[in-house]
C-alpha positions as CSV (number, residue, x, y, z in Angstrom):
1,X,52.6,36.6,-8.3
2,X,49.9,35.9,-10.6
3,X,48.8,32.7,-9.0
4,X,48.7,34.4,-5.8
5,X,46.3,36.8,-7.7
6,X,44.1,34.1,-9.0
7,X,43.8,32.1,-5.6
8,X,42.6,36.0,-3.9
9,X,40.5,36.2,-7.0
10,X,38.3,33.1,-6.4
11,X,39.0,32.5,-2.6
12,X,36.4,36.6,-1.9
13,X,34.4,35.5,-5.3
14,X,35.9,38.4,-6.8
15,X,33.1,39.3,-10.0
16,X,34.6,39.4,-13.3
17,X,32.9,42.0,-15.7
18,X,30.2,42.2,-13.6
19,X,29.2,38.6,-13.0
20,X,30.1,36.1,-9.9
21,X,32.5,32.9,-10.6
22,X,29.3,30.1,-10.8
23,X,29.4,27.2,-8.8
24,X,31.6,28.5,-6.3
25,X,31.2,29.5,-2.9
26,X,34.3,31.4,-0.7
27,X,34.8,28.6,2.2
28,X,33.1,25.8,0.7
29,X,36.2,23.8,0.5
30,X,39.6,24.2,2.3
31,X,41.2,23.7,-1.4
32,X,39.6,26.1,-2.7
33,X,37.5,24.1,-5.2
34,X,34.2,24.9,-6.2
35,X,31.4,22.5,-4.8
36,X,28.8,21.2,-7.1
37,X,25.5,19.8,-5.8
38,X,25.3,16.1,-5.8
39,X,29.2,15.5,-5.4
40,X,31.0,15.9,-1.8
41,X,27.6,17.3,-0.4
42,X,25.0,15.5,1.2
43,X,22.4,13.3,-0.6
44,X,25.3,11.4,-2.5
45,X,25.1,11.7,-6.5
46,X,22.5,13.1,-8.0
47,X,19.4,11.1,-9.9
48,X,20.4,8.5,-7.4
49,X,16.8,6.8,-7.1
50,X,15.5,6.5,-2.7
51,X,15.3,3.2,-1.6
52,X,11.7,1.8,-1.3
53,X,11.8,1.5,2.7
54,X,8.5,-1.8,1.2
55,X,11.6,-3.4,-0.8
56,X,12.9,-4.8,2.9
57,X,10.1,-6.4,4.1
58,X,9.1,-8.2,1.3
59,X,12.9,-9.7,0.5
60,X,12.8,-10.9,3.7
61,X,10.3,-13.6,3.2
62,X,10.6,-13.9,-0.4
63,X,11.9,-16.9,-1.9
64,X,14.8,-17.2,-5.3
65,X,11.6,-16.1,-7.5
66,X,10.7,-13.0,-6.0
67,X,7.1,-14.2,-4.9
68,X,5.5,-14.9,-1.7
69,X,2.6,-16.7,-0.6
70,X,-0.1,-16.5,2.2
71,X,2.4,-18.0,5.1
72,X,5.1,-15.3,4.0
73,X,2.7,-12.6,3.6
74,X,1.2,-13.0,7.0
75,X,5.2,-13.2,8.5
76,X,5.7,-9.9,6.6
77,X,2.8,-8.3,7.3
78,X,3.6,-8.8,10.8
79,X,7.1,-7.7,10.7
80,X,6.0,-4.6,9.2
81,X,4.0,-3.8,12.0
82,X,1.2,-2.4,9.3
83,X,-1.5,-3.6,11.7
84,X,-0.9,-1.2,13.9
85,X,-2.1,-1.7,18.1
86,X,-4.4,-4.2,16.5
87,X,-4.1,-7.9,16.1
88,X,-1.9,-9.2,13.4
89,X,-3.4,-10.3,10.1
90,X,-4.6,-14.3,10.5
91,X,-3.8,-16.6,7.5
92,X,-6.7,-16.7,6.3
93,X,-7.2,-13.1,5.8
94,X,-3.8,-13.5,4.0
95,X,-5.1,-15.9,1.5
96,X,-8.0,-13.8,0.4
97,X,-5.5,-11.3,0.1
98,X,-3.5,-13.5,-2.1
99,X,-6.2,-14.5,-4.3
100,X,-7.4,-10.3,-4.9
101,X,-3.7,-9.9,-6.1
102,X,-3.0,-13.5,-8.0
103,X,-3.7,-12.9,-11.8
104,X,-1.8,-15.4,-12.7
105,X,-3.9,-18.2,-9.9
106,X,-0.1,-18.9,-9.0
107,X,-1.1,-18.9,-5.6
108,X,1.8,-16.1,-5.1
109,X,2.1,-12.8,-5.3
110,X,5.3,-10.2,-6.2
111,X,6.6,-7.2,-5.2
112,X,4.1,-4.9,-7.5
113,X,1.2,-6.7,-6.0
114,X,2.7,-6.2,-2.9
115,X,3.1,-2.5,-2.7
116,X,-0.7,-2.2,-4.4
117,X,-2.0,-4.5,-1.6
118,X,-0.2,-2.4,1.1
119,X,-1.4,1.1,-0.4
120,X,-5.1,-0.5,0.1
121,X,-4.4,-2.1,3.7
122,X,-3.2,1.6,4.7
123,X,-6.5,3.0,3.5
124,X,-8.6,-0.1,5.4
125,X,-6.9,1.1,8.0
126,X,-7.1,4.7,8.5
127,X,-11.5,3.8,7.9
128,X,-11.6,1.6,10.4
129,X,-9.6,3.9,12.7
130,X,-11.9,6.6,11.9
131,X,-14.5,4.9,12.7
132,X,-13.0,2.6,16.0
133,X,-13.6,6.1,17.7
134,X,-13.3,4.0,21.3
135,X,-10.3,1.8,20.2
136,X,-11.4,-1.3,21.0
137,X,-10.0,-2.9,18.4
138,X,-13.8,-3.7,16.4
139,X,-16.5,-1.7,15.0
140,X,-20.3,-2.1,15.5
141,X,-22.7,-3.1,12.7
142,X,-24.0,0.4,12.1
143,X,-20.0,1.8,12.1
144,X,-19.4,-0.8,9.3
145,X,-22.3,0.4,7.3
146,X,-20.8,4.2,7.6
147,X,-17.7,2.5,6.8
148,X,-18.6,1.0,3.9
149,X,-20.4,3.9,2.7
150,X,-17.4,6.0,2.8
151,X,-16.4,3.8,0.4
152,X,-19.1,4.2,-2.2
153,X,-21.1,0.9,-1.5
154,X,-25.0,0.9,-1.2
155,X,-26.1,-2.2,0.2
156,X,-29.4,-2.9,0.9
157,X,-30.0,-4.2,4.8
158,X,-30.5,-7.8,4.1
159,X,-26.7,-7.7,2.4
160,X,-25.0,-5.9,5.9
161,X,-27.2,-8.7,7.3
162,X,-25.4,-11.5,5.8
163,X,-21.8,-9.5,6.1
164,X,-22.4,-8.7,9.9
165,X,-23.2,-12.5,10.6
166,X,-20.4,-13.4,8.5
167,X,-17.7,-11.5,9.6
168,X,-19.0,-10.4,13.4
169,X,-18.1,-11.9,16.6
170,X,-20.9,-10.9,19.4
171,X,-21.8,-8.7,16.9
172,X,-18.4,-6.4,16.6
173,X,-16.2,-6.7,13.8
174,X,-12.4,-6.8,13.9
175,X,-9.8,-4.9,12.0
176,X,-8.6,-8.5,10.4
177,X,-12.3,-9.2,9.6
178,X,-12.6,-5.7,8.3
179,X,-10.0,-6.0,6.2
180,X,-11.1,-9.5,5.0
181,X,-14.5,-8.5,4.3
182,X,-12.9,-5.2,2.2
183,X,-11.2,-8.3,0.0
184,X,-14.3,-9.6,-0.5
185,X,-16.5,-7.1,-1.6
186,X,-13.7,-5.4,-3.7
187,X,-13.0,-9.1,-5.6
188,X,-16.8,-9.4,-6.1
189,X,-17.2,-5.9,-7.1
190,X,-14.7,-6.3,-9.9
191,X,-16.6,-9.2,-10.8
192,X,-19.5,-7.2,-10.9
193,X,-18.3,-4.6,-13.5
194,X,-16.6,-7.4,-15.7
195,X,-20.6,-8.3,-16.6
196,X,-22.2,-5.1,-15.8
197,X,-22.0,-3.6,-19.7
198,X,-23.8,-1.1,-19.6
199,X,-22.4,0.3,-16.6
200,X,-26.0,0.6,-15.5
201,X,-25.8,-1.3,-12.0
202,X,-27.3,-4.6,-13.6
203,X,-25.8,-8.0,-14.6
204,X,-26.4,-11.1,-16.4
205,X,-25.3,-14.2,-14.7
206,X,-25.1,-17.5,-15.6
207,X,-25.2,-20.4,-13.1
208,X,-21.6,-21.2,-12.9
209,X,-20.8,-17.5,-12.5
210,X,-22.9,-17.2,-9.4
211,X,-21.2,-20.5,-8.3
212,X,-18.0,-18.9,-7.8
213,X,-19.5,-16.6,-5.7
214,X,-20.4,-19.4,-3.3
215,X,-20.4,-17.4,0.3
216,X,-19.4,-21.0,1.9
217,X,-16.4,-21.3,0.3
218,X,-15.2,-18.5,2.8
219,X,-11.1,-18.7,1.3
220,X,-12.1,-18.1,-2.6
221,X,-12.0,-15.0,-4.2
222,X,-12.4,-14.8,-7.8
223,X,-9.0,-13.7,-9.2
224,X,-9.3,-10.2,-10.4
């Protein structure tokens, strides 16, 4: 008789001096149990960590050491489908890529620099989509001077000169060009403030520092 009473007791969530058994809900479990969050309810146990959906795509390419290099990057990049409707990364945008992220000049890169370089292709990309209002797949010179204003640089004319003939094709830029030239001037920039001291806008340079900044050499950036 009395454990007949206790299962009516806790089966209606009968109060007891006033306050409701905790942790228990009438029907939550055809024992009678009482159901606490995290255990036999969705979302498995609690302060279980989500899985990085990134983690996939970079193990896939990367080797025993965790790194990848600019062959990988450009597979995973692609596999990802980051790009978008528009044309995969090329390898070479994939090296300068590399060399933003390679503070060690190991040629490589790991999963840390991975997931910063992704956060910074997603905002590349959502610019140049802003600005690719007919989605052709390019912008025009005077669309890559908005864009690159959005982004805080002031260039004079003669320096969207050199990018536009640099990076254009008939004149139009590409999103893998964009994102190349976004490398570049975030690398140089970098350099920039290493000398700028003052924070003033203006720099002392010696000769071999404005070497490395050698526009010919079209695959180095200055590791940051």
């Amino acid at each position: 008789m009395i454990v007949l009473l206790v299962y009516i007791l806790l089966t209606h969530c009968v109060s007891v001096f006033g306050q409701a058994i905790p942790g228990y809900t009438a029907g939550d479990d055809a024992d009678g149990t009482m159901a606490y969050p995290g255990y036999g309810a969705p979302g498995g146990y609690p302060g279980q960590p989500p899985v990085d959906p990134l983690v996939g795509y970079f193990q896939a390419v990367a080797g025993q050491d965790g790194q990848i290099d600019a062959d990988e990057l450009q597979r995973c990049l692609t596999s990802s489908g980051i790009a978008g409707t528009y044309q995969p990364f090329s390898r070479d945008t994939c090296v300068v890529m590399i060399n933003m992220l390679d503070r060690d000049y190991s040629g490589q890169m790991g999963f840390n620099e991975f997931k910063e370089l992704w956060t910074a292709l997603n905002q590349w990309k959502q610019t140049f989509m802003n600005f690719d209002r007919d989605r052709s797949g390019t912008v025009e010179p005077s669309e890559l001077q908005q864009a690159l204003t959005s982004f805080g640089y002031n260039l004079s004319p003669q320096a969207y000169g050199c990018l536009i003939r640099r990076y254009s094709v008939n004149g139009k830029v590409t999103f893998d060009a964009f994102v190349a030239l976004c490398v570049r001037l975030r690398a140089l920039t970098d350099q920039f403030r290493r000398r700028d001291a003052q924070q003033n806008g203006s720099a002392l340079f010696q000769y071999d520092d404005v070497s490395i900044f050698d526009y010919t050499t079209p695959n180095y950036i200055p590791a940051i």
